[in-house]
C-alpha positions in Angstrom: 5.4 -28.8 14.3 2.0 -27.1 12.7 1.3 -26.1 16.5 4.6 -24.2 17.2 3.9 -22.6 13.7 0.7 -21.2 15.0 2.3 -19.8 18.0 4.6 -17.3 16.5 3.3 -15.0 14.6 4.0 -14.5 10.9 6.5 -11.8 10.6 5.4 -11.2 6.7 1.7 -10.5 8.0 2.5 -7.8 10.0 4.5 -6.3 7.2 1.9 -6.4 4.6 -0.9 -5.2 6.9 0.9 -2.1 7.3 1.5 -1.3 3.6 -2.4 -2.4 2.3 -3.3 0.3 5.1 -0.9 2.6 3.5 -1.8 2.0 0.2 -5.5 2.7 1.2 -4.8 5.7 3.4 -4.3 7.8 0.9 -7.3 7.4 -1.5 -9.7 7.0 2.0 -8.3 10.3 3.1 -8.8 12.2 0.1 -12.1 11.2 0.1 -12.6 12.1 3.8 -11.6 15.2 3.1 -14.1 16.3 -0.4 -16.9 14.7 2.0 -16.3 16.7 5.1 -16.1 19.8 2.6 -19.5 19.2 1.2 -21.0 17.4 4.6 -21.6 14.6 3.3 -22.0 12.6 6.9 -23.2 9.1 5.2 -20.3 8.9 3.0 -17.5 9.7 5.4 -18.6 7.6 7.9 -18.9 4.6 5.2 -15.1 5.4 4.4 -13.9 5.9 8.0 -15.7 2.6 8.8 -13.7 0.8 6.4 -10.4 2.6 7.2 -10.6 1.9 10.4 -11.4 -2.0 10.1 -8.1 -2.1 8.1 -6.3 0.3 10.8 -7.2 -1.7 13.4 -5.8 -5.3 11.7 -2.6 -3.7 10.7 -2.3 -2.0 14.0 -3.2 -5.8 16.1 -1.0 -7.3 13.8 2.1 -5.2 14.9 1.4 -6.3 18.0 1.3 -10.0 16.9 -1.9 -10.3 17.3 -4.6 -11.1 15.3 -7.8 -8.7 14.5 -10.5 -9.6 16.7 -13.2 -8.5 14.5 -15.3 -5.6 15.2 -17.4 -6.9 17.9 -14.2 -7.9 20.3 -12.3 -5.0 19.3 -12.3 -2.7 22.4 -12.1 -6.0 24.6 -9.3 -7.0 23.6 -7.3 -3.4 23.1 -7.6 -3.8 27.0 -7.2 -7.8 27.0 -4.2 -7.7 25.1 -3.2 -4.7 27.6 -2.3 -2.6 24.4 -3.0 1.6 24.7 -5.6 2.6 26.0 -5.2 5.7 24.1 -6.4 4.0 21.6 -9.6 3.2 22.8 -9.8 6.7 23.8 -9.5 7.7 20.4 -12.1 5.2 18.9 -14.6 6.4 21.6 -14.3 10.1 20.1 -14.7 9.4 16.7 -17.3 6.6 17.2 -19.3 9.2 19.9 -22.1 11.6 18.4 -19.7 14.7 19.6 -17.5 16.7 17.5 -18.1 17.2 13.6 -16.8 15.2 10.7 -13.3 17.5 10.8 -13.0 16.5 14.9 -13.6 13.4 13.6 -10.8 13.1 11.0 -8.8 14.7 13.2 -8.8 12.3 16.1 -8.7 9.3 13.2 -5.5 11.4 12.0 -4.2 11.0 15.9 -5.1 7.5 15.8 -3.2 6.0 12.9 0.2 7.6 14.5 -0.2 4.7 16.9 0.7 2.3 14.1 4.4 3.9 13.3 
């Protein structure tokens, strides 16, 4: 019984990974935003870091699948045959090209995914 329990995936976990990212969105993005007016690299990377982590576990979990952790996390977008899109984005906004706005921008693209 604990076994079939662990097979399905808890309907109330995808549910409140989506709001804590929604909840978090907001504040995150406003400070995005006052860092990539004064160019503050260090600090908007430190909050799209964190954004992103919790992005990624609501977005896995409405899937039904659980977060991988950082270091799996482009292996299984593809394992899990899930958008490759996504990866696309995470490529351009992890990649050295494009300033902090391109970088917002394509994180902006990227959270669409999780509607």
């Amino acid at each position: 019984k604990k076994r079939e329990k662990l097979q399905s995936f808890p309907e109330r976990l995808k549910s409140e990974t989506k709001r804590v990212f929604r909840i978090r969105l907001d504040n995150y993005l406003t400070d995005m935003d006052k860092y990539v007016d004064r160019g503050d690299s260090y600090m908007f990377y430190r909050s799209l870091i964190e954004l992103l982590e919790v992005f990624f576990i609501a977005w896995f979990s409405s899937h039904g699948v659980y977060f991988p952790g950082n270091k799996w996390l482009k292996h299984s977008i593809s394992k899990f045959n899930l958008d490759n899109k996504i990866s696309w984005l995470l490529d351009r906004i992890l990649s050295e090209d494009g300033g902090l706005s391109d970088k917002r921008r394509w994180f902006m693209e990227l959270i669409r995914f999780l509607d």
